[in-house]
N, C-alpha and C positions, 0 to 999 in steps of 0.2 A: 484553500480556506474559503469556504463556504457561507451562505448564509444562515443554513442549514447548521452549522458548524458551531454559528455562535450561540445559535437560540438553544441547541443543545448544552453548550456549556454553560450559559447561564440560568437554564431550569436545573441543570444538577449542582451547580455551585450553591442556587436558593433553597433546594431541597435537604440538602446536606444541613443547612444551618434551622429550616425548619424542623426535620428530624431530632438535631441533636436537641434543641431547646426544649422539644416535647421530653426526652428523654432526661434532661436534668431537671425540668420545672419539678418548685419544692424540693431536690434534695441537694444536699452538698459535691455529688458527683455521681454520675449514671454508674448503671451496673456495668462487670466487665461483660458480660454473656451478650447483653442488649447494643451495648455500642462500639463493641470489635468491628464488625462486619462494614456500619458506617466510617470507622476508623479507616480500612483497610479499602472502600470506596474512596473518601475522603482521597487519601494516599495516592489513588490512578490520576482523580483531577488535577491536584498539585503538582504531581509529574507531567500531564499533558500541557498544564499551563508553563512550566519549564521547558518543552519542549517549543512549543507557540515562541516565545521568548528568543531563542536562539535561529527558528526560521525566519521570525520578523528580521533579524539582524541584516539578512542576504548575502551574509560571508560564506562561502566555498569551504572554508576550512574546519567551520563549526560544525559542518550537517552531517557527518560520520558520529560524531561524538554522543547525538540525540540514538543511535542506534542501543546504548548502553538502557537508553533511560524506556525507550518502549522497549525493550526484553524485559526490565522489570516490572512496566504495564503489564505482560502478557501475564507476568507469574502474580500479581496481583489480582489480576480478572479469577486466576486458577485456584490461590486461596480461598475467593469471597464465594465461587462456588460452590468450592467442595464444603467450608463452613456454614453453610446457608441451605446447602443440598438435604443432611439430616442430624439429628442429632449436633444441634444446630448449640446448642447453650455450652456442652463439653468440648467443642471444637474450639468455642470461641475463647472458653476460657485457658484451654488448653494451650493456644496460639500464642495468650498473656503471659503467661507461665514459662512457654517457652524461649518468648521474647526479650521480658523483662531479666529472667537470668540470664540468655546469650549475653544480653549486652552486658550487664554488668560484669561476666564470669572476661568478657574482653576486654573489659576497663579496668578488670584487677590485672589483667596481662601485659597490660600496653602500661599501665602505672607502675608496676614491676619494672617492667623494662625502662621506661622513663626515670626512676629513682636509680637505677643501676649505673646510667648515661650519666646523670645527674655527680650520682656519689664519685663515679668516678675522674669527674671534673675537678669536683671537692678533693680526691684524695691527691692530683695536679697541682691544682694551686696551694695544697699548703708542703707539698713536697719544694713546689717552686720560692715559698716563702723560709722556707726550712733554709733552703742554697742561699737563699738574697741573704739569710740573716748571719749565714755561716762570710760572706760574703764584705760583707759588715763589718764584724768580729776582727777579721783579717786587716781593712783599712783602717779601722780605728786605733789596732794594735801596731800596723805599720807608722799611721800617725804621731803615737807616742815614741816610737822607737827613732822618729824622725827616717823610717825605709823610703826613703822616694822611689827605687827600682817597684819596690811591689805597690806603692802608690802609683805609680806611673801605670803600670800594667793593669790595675784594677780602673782605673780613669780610663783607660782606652777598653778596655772589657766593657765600659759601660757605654762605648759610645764617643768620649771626648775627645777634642784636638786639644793638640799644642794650643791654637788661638781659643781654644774655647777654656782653658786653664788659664791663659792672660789675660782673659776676660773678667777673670774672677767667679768664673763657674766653676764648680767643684761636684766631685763624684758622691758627696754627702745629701747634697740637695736630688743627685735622681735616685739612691738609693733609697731617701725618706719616700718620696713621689710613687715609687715602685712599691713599696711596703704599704703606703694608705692603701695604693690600690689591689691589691694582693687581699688584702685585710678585708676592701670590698667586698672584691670578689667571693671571697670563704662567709662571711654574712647572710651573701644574697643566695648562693648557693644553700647555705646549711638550710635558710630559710624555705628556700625551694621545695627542700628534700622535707621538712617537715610539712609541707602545704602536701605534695604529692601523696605521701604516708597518710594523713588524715582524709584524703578522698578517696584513698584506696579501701581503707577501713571502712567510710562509707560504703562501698561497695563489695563489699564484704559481710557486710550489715545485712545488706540486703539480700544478698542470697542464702545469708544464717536462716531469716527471716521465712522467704519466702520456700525453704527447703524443711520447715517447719510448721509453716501456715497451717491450719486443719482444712482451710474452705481449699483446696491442692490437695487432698489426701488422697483421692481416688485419681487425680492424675500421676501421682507419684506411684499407687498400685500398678496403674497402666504401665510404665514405666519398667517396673520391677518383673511386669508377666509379660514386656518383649519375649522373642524366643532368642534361644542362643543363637539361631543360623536362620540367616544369614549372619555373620556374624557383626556388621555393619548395622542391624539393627538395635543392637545392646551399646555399640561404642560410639553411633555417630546414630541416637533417637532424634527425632522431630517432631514436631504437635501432630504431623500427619500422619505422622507410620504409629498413632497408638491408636488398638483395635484392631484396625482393619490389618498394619501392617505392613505400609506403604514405604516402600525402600528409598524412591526418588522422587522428582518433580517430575519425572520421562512417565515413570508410574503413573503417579498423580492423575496425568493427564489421561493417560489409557481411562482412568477409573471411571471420570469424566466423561470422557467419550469423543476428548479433544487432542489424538496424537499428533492428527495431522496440522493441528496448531504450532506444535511443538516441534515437529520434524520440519514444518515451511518457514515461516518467519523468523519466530526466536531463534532456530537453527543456525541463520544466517546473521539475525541480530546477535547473535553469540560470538563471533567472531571478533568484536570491538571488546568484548571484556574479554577474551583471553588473547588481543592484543596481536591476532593474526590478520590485519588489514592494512599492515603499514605499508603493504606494496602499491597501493591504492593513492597512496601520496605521489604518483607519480603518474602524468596525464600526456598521451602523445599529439602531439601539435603541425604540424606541417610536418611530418614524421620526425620531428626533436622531441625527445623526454624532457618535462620540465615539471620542477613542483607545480603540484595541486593550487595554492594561491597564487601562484608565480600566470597563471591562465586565467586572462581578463574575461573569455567568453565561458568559464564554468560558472555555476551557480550553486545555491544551496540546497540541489533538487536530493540530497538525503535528509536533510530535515523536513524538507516540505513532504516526503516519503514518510518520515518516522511520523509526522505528526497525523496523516490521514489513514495511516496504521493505526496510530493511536484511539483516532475518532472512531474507528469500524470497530477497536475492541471494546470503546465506552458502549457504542451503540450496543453491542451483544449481549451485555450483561445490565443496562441499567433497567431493565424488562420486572429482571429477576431479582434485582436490589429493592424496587420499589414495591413489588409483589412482596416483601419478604417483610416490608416494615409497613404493611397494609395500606400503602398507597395507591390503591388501583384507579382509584377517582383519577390521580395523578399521570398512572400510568397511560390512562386513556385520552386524558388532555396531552399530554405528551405524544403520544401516537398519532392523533387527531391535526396537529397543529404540526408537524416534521413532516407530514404528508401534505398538509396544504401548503406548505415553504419549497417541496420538491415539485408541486406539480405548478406554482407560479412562475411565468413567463420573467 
């Protein structure tokens, strides 16, 4: 971490908020076209600054984990280019479109599934209250019958001794105790299950909404005049494959002009999200294997890695970010001033 390092991030943390201000001064909210692209810049800082964050720490154990968050730097930088590259207004809106529904269409999924988890607690506990109450029924009626045999069995069913019956405790008082709480239980749940239902309908709203919208119509044409084949472009579309056509982010990159981006770092940074690095957990020492933190002389030279990846992929594109939203003034103090920080003694 550099000095170099900081003055960069604090000219783009200040330019970001002057930008956006230009872009809402006067209205109630900027356009989507106009401030995607700062959205999606915005997005690499916040991750760099979370990254900064876990190499400050100087735990060993953290510094693999930062490999997750510059892979999605990298695929960030790849976005802001290719929408900024041309046809610069349909990308961006395109990006929204496609963003705003993924998530919602995943929060109707996971709120599904969460209501089903839910109900099915619900239909538990009042199975369980169905027994207690049949349960009941039984002692009350051996009660009157004066049955002590099935009194006595139903008292030890529930838990009680001999001393805890000449105590003057009785299977009446945990039965009631079991029932409040049962009774709770089915309450909080039911309540649940109508909280989760009503968010989900939100979110259902929204994609009625915005699968309607007319300012979307020619994204949704784009959409509709995918081709059949590959066939992966009709069933699994993205803001990037409309037009052009683009299959993947491996694409993407070619289109760009950045595979060997794609193929060196993230390649490697890829291996923490599909979770093929656990062997790594494991550091040889005087030729003994021993966990990774269990080694007082490792460090957290993966995050101090992920973070100055990070800075070199800020560096590459803030050129073209600033250029884009007519900051060249900016652009050139910036240049101007990261050059006289490298050549200071």
């Amino acid at each position: 971490m550099t000095k170099a390092d900081d003055y960069l991030l604090t000219f783009t943390n200040q330019i970001v908020k002057d930008i956006y201000k230009e872009l809402t001064e006067g209205k109630d909210e900027p356009e989507i076209q106009k401030v995607m692209p700062l959205l999606l810049f915005k997005t690499m800082l916040d991750k760099i600054h979370t990254i900064k964050l876990l190499a400050d720490t100087g735990e060993s154990r953290v510094g693999e984990s930062t490999f997750s968050i510059a892979r999605t730097i990298c695929e960030c930088k790849w976005y802001l280019l290719y929408m900024i590259k041309s046809d610069s207004d349909f990308r961006a809106r395109a990006y929204y479109y496609f963003s705003r529904l993924d998530e919602a269409k995943s929060q109707i999924a996971k709120l599904t599934y969460l209501a089903s988890v839910t109900q099915g607690h619900l239909t538990d506990r009042k199975q369980d209250l169905k027994h207690l109450e049949e349960k009941i029924n039984m002692y009350d009626k051996a009660v009157k019958e004066n049955d002590t045999d099935t009194m006595g069995m139903l008292s030890y069913d529930q838990g009680l001794s001999i001393q805890d019956l000449l105590a003057g405790k009785r299977a009446t008082y945990i039965f009631e105790e079991k029932k409040e709480l049962l009774n709770t239980y089915i309450v909080d749940l039911t309540a649940q299950i109508v909280d989760i239902n009503k968010r989900k309908q939100g979110f259902e709203q929204r994609v009625s909404v915005l699968e309607s919208n007319p300012d979307f119509a020619d994204i949704r044409t784009e959409i509709a005049n995918l081709p059949a084949k590959p066939a992966k472009l009709r069933q699994f579309p993205t803001w990037y494959s409309l037009k052009e056509h683009i299959q993947s982010v491996r694409q993407l990159t070619i289109r760009l002009g950045l595979l060997n981006e794609y193929d060196g770092s993230y390649g490697t940074y890829s291996q923490d999200i599909h979770i093929l690095n656990a062997t790594k957990q494991i550091r040889l020492k005087e030729d003994k294997a021993v966990l990774k933190d269990e080694d007082s002389s490792s460090t957290n030279a993966e995050a101090l890695e992920a973070y100055a990846f990070s800075i070199s992929v800020l560096s590459s594109i803030v050129g073209d970010f600033l250029t884009h939203y007519g900051k060249d003034v900016q652009k050139e103090e910036l240049e101007k001033n990261m050059a006289k920080i490298y050549t200071e003694k």
